[in-house]
N, C-alpha and C positions, 0 to 999 in steps of 0.2 A: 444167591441165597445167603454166602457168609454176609454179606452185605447191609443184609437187611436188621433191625433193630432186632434185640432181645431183652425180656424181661428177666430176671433170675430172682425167683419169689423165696426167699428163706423166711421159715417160722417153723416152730416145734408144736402148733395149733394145728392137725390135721384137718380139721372144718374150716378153718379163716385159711387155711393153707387154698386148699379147693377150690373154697370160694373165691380167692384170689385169682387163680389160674383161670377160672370157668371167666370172669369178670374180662380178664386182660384177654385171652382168647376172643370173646365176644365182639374184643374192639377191636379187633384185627391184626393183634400183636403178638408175635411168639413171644411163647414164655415155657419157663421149665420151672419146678417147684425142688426145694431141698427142705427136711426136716429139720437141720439143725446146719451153722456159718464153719463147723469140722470138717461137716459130707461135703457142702460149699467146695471149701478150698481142695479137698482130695477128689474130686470131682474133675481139675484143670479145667475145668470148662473154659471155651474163646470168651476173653471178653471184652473184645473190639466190636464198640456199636450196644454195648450192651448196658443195662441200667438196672441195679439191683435194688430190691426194694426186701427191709430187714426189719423182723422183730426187736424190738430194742434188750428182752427178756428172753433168752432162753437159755437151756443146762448146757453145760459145757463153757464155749466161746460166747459171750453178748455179744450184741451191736455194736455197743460202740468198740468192744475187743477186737473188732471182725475190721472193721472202719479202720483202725490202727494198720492191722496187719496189710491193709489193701494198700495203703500208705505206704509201709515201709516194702509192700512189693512192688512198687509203683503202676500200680495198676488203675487206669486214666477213668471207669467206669464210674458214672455219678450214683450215690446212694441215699435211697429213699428211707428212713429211719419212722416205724411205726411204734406210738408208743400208747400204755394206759395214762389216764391222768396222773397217775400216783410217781411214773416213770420223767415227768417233764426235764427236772432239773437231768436227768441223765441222757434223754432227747437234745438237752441244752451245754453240755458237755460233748454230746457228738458233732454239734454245728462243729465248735469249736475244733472237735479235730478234721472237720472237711464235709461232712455231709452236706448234699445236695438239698435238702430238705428233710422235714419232720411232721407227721401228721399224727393228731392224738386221736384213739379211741374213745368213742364212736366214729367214722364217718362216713360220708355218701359215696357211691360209685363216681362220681364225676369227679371229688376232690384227692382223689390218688390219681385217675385217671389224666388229671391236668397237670397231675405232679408229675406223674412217666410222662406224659407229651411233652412237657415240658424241659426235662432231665434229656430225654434223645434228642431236643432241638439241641439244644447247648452242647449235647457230645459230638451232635452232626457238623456243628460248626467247628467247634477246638479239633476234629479230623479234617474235616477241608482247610481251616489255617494248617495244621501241622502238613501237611501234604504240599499245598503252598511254597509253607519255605523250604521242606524237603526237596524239591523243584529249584528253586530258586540256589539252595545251594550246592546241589548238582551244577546247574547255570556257573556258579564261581570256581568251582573248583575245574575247570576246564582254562582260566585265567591265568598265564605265564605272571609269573611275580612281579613284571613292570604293568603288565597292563591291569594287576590287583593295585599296583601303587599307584597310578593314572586313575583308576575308580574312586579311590580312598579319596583320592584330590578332589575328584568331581561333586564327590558326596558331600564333601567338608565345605564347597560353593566357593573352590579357588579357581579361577581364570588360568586358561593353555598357558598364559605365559611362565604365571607363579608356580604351574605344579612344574614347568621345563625349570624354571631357577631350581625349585627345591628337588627335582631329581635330578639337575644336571644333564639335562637332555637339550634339545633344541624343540620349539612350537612346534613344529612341522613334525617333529616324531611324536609328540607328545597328539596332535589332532591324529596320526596313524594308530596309536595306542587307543585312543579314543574310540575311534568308528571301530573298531575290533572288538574292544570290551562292549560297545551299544549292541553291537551283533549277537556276540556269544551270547549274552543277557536278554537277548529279542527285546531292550527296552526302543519304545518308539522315540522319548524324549530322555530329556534330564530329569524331568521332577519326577516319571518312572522308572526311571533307575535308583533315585533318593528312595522311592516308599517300597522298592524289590530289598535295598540291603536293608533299610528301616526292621523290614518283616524278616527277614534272613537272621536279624540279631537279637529277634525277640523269642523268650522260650528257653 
């Protein structure tokens, strides 16, 4: 269940609040509503997998206030920014600080709806990369310091012999070092080993 997506509906509009929740239910997505981005955050709610969608105007904390603070907690969840026409340039101020998107008042059921499907693809994925290389550096840290210096070499696309020069080793230990590091790392080849530390050092 924690698994599964969520919607986190904030607006200080009790009816567009409702309506939001009764909408995003409909399409077969939880969701939880807040009145105002204060309750929001004293709330803790998880939010891994989750995708909040925010009034750009309310008392207290605004949108884009709200969008900062999620920043500076670093909290990975994409946010959907709703705004009145009169609010754009401040819609256009929240891209700028990270919003996932912006949709202005009026609009249809399907074009928030493609906005959240959308927003939990892109989160679904940046969780399976980070998982990834979480994996993969699990994978390296089990790697004795020569056969991290034997990968480096392999990565870098130097030949057994050059990495035994520049480590001082002989071939023959260097090829031992070798199939060790291919193992710990379950890579089958070399060019899957290049694109395991690639992703290991991205992020």
């Amino acid at each position: 269940m924690s698994n599964e997506p969520i919607v986190y509906v904030i607006d200080d509009d009790e009816g567009a609040r409702h309506s939001l929740e009764f909408l995003i239910d409909c399409a077969g997505i939880r969701v939880r509503t807040f009145p105002s981005a204060d309750a929001f955050l004293a709330s803790h709610a998880p939010v891994d997998h989750a995708c909040i969608v925010t009034d750009v105007r309310m008392p207290g904390m605004n949108g884009v206030e709200l969008v900062a603070e999620l920043k500076r907690r670093a909290v990975p969840a994409p946010v959907i920014v709703i705004t009145g026409h009169a609010d754009v340039p401040l819609a256009i101020q929240a891209m700028k600080a990270g919003v996932a998107d912006f949709i202005e008042k009026p609009f249809d059921d399907d074009t928030i709806l493609t906005a959240i499907r959308a927003a939990i693809a892109r989160q679904n994925d940046r969780d399976e990369a980070q998982a990834e290389r979480d994996l993969i550096r699990s994978r390296m840290a089990t790697l004795s310091q020569r056969e991290r210096e034997v990968m480096d070499g392999l990565v870098a696309g130097h030949a057994n012999k050059v990495i035994a020069f520049d480590l001082e080793i002989s071939a023959r230990t260097v090829e031992v070092y070798r199939a060790n590091v291919m193992m710990k790392m379950q890579a089958r080849s070399l060019s899957e080993l290049v694109r395991m530390v690639t992703v290991a050092e991205l992020g």
